[in-house]
C-alpha positions as semicolon CSV with decimal commas, in nm:
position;residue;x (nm);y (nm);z (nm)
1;X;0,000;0,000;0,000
2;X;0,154;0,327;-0,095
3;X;0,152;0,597;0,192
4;X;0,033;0,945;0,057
5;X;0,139;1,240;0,209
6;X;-0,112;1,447;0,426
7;X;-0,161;1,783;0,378
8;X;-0,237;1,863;0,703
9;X;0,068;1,765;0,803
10;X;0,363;1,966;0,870
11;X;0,653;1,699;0,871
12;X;0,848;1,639;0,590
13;X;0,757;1,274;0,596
14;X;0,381;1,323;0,540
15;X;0,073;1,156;0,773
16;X;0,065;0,853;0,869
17;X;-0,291;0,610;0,791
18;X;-0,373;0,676;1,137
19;X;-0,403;1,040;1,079
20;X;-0,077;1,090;1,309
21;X;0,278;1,200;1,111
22;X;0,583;1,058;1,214
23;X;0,722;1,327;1,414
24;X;0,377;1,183;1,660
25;X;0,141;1,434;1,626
26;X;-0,162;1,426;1,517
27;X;-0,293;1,586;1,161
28;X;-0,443;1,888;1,200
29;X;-0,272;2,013;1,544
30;X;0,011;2,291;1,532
31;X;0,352;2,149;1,494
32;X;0,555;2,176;1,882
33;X;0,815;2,420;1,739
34;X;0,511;2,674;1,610
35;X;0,402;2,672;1,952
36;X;0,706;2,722;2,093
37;X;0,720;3,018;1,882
38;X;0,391;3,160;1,988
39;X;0,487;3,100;2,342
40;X;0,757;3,347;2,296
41;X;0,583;3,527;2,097
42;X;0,329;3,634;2,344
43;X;0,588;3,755;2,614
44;X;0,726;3,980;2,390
45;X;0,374;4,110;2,300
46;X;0,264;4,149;2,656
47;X;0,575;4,334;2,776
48;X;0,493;4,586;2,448
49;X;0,195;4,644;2,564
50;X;0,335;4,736;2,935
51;X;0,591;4,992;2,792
52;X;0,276;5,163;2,602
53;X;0,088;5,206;2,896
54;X;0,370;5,291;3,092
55;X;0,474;5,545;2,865
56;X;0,147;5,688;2,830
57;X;0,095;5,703;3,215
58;X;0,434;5,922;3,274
59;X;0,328;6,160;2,973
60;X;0,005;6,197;3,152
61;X;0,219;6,259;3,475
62;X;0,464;6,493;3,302
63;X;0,158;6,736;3,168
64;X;0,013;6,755;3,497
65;X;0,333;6,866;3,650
66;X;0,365;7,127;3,365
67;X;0,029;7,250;3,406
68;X;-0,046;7,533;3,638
69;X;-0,168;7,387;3,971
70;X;-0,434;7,674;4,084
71;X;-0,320;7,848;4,362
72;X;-0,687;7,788;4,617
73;X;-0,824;7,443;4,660
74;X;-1,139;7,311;4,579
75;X;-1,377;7,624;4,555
76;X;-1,769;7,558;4,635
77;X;-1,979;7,850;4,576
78;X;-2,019;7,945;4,916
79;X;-1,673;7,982;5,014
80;X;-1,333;7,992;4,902
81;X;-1,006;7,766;5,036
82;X;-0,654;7,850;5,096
83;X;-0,326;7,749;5,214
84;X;-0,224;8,025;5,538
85;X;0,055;8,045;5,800
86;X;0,034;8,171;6,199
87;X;0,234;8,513;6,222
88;X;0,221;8,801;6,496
89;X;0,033;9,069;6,463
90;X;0,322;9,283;6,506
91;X;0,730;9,242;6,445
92;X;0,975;9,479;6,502
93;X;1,329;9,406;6,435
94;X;1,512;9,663;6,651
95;X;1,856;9,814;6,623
96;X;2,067;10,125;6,700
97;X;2,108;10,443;6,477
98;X;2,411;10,477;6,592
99;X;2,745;10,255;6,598
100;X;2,907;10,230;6,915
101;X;3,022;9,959;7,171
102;X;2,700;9,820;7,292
103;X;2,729;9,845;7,669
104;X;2,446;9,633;7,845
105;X;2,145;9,424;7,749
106;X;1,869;9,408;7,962
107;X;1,665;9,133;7,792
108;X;1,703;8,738;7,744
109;X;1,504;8,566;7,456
110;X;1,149;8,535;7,555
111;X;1,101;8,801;7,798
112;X;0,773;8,949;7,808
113;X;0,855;9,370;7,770
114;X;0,597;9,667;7,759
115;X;0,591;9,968;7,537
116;X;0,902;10,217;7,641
117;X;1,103;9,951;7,865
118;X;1,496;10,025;7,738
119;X;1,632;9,670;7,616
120;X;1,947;9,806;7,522
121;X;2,205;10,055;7,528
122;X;2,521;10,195;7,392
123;X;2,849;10,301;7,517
124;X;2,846;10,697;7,409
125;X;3,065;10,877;7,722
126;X;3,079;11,196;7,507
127;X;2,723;11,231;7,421
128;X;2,662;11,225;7,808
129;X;2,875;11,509;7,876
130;X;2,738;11,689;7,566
131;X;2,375;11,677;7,765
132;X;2,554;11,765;8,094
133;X;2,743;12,060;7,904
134;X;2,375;12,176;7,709
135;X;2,225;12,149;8,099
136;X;2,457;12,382;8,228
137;X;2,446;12,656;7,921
138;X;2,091;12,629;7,952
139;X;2,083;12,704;8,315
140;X;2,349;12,985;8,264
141;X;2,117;13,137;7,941
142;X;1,815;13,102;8,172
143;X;1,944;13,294;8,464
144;X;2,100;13,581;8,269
145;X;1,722;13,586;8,138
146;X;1,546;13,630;8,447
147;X;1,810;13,871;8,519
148;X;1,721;14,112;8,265
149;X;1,454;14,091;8,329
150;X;1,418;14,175;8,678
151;X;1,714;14,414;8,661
152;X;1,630;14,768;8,791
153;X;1,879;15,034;8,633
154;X;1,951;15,307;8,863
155;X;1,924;15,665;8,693
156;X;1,875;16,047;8,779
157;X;1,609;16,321;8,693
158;X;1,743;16,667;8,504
159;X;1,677;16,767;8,887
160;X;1,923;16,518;9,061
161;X;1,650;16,330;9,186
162;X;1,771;15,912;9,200
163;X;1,478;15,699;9,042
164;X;1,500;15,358;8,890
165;X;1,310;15,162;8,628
166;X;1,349;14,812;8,418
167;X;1,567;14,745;8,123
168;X;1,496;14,837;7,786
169;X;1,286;14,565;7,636
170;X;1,525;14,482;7,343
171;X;1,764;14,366;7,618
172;X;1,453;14,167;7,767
173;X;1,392;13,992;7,469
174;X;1,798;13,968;7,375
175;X;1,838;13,725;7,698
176;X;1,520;13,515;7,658
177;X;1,631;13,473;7,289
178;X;1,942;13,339;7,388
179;X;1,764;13,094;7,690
180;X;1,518;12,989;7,415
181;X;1,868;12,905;7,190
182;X;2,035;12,732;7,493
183;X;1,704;12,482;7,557
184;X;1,706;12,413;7,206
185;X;2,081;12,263;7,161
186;X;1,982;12,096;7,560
187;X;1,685;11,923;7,366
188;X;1,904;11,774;7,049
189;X;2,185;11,656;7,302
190;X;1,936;11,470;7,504
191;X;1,779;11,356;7,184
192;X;2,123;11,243;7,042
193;X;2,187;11,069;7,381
194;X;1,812;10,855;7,390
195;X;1,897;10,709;7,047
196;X;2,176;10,512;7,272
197;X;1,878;10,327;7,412
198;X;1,719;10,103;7,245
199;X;1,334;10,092;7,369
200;X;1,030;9,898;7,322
201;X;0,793;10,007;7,075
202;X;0,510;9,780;7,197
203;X;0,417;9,541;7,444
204;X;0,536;9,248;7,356
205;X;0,787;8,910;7,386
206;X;1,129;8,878;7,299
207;X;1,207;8,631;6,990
208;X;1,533;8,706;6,927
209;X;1,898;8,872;7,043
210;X;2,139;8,929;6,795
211;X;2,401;9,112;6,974
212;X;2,584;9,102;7,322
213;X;2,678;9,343;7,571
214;X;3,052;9,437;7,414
215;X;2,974;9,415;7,053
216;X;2,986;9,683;6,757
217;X;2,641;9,795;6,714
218;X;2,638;9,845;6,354
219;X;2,395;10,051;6,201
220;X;2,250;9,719;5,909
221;X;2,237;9,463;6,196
222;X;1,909;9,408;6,434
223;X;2,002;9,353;6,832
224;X;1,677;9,216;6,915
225;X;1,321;9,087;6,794
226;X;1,045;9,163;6,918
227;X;0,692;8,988;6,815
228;X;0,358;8,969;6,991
229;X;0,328;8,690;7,043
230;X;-0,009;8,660;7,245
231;X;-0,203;8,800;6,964
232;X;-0,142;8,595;6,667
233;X;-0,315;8,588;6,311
234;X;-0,355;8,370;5,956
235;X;-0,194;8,515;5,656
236;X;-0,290;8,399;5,357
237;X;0,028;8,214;5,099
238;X;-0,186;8,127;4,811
239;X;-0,499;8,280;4,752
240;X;-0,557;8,301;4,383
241;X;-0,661;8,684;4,202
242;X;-0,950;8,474;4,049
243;X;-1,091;8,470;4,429
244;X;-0,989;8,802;4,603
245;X;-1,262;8,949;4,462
246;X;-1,476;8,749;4,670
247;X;-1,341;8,824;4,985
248;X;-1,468;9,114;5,223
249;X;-1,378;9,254;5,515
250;X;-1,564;9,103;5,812
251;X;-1,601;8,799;5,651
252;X;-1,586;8,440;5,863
253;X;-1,376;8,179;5,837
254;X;-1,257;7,854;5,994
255;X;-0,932;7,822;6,023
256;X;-0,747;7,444;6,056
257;X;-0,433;7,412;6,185
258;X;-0,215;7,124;6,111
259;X;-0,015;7,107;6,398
260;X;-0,296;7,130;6,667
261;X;-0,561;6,887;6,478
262;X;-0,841;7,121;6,530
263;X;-1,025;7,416;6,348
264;X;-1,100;7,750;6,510
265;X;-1,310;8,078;6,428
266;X;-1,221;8,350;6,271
267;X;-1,280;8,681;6,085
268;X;-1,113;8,885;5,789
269;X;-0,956;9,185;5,879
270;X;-0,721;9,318;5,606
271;X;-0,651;9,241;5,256
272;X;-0,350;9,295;5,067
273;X;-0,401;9,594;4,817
274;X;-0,110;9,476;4,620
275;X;-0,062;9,135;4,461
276;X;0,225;8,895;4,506
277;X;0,336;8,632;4,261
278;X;0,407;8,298;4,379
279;X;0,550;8,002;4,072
280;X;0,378;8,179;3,789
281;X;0,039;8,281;3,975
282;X;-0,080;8,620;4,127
283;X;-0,182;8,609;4,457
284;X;-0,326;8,863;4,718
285;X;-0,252;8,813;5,139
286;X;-0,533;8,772;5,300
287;X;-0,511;8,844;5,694
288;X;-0,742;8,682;5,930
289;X;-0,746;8,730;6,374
290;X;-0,909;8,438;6,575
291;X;-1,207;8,533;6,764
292;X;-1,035;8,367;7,060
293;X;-0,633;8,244;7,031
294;X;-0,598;7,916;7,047
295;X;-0,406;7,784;7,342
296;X;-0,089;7,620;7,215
297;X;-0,035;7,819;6,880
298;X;0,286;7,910;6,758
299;X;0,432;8,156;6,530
300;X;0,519;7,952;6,180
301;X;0,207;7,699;6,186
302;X;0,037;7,619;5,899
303;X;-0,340;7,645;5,843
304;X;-0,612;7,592;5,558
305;X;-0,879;7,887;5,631
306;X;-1,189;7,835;5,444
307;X;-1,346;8,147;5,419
308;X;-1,756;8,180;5,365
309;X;-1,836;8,403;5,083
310;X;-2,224;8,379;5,137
């Protein structure tokens, strides 16, 4: 019996009568090296399709980066969101107008001060005897004054007779001109002198000392700051101009701080009249005071105020 070869079979042989070919498979089924071939081939394809979406998902990630983030949160249409930051109400970085050997400070960081306490002073020997020098003059300028003025010239009548009477008034005025001229130069030397003390502007807590008792006070350089510390408010950092004009004075707002875990009251009370920019985007400061200050809070926290619009 002659053997014909199959057609459906892949070996070089041909198929068998039992419909198998000589390499044992049967006729019909895919040949083991073709499937060995699609086994591999389906790696490859899977891993191809990985780089695509891979790719596709940093392009995506690239673009957002690009894009402008906006500078307020999620906006509803009763209020508006933004990032803030605890500061004093008031700073003061303090430091002498002159430049002398500083000769004593009176404060340590985080003493509690009041408005007109001296902190600070300077070594200035010669502008203390220039006040005790404009003291004397003064006194000298004053007496010859009153002297003049109470001066009684004796003088004589075409008859002999003695009488007596005041000095002319030009002379009056000559001395109190020159008293007036001696308080004045007293008032600049005592002036000159107080700028050698370096006071407190406010009532307030000491953040900071830059400079010790036998340093050069130098005329650029701060000695000490001073913040209040016991009234603290929210600034603003990113609150877009697309919102500002939303914002009024008086407004309320909660106010959450990170550090403490909690959200608090609060109220508008200034907003910036000129803009800042801040990567690319204008933005205005917003400043808002706690209806009562948190117990705890510290100057540099930050905070997400949510201000109500309606």
């Amino acid at each position: 019996m002659v053997l014909k070869k199959s057609s459906n079979c892949h070996c070089e042989e041909g198929g068998l009568p039992d419909g198998t070919c000589p390499g044992g498979q049967r006729q019909g089924a895919i040949p083991a090296r073709a499937r060995r071939l699609l086994r591999e081939e389906r790696p490859r394809n899977d891993r191809t399709k990985c780089i695509r979406s891979f790719g596709l998902t940093l392009l995506v990630a690239l673009t957002l980066i690009a894009s402008p983030i906006p500078s307020a949160r999620a906006q509803t249409g009763s209020s508006v969101t933004a990032s803030a930051v605890i500061v004093p109400a008031q700073v003061a970085e303090l430091g002498f107008l002159n430049s002398a050997i500083i000769r004593e400070v009176n404060v340590e960081r985080g003493d509690a001060v009041k408005a007109g306490d001296a902190l600070a002073a300077l070594n200035t020997p010669e502008l203390e005897y220039a006040v005790t020098a404009a003291e004397a003059a003064y006194r000298s300028a004053q007496s010859y004054a009153e002297l003049q003025y109470y001066r009684r010239v004796k003088k004589y009548t075409w008859k002999g007779k003695v009488f007596f009477e005041t000095e002319p008034r030009e002379v009056i005025q000559r001395g109190n001109a020159l008293a007036d001229r001696a308080k004045a130069s007293l008032e600049v030397a005592q002036a000159t002198l107080a700028l050698s003390t370096l006071a407190a502007p406010f009532d307030g807590t000491v953040v900071a000392v830059h400079a010790l008792a036998g340093e050069l006070a130098q005329l650029d350089r701060p000695v000490l700051t001073l913040a209040t510390l016991d009234q603290l408010q929210i600034e603003t950092t990113d609150l877009s101009e697309r919102d500002i004009t939303k914002i009024k004075i008086g407004q309320t707002a909660t106010v959450f701080v990170d550090a403490l875990g909690k959200e608090f009251s609060a109220r508008v009370i200034a907003i910036a009249p000129r803009a800042d920019t801040l990567g690319g985007d204008v933005i205005y400061k917003v400043t808002l005071a706690f209806d009562e200050q948190p117990v705890g809070l510290l100057w540099g926290m930050t905070a997400e105020v949510t201000i109500m619009i309606k």
